[in-house]
N, C-alpha and C positions, 0 to 999 in steps of 0.2 A: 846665535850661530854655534856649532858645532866644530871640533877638533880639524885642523885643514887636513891634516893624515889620514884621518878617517872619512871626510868626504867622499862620497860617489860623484862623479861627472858626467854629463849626458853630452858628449858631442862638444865640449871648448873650441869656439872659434875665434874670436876677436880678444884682444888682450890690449889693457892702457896700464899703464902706469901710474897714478895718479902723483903731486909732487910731493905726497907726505910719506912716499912709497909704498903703500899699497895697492895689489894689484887685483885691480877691476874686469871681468869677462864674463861675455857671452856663450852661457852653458844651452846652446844651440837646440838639442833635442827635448832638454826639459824646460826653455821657452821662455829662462829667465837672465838675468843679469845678477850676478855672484861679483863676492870680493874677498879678496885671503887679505884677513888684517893680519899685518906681519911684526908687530908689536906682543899683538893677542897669539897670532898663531890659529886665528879662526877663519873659518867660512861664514860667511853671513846673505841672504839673502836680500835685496835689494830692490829689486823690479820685475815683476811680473808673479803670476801666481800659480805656473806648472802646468796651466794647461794652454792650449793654446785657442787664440782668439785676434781682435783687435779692441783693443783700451777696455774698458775707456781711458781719455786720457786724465790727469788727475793726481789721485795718489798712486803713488808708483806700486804697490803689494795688491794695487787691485786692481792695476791698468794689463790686461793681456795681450801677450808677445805670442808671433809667429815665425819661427826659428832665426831670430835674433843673429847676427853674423858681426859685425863691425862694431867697436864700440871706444868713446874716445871721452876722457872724462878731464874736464878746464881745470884751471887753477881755483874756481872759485865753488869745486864739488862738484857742478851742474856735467850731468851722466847727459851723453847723444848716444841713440842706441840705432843701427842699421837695422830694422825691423824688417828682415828680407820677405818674407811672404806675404804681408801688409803693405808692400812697396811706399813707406817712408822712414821717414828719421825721428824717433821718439826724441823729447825732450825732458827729462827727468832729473830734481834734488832728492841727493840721499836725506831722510831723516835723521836727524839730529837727536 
């Protein structure tokens, strides 16, 4: 990931929390799931791969998102993403 200052954004809609404080969202126009690690100071990529589609489902850097809106991430990592123009709910672990 790169600098979170210097990140471009496509459309942020959905925003969680996560409980280790970093925060997880849905950059909506460019069709992914982003996180600002607040330790690092960075942006990282997470789920999907910029362009838009559906999935497959799988590994999350190859599964394609359809402007992504909602997005809500558990105590134990596991990302739910509102895949709004694919009308469901992705279910996604960040890699470790």
């Amino acid at each position: 990931g790169g600098p979170a200052k210097e990140s471009t954004l496509s459309g942020p809609k959905g925003i969680s929390i996560a409980p280790d404080g970093n925060v997880y969202f849905a950059d909506t126009e460019s069709h992914t799931i982003r996180m600002i690690d607040v330790r690092k100071g960075t942006v990282e990529l997470l789920v999907g791969t910029g362009e838009r589609g559906d999935g497959p489902d799988g590994e999350p850097l190859k599964c394609k998102l359809a402007r992504p809106h909602g997005i809500f991430v558990d105590s134990d990592g596991v990302i739910y993403v509102g895949d709004s123009e694919n009308h469901r709910v992705r279910v996604a672990r960040r890699a470790r």
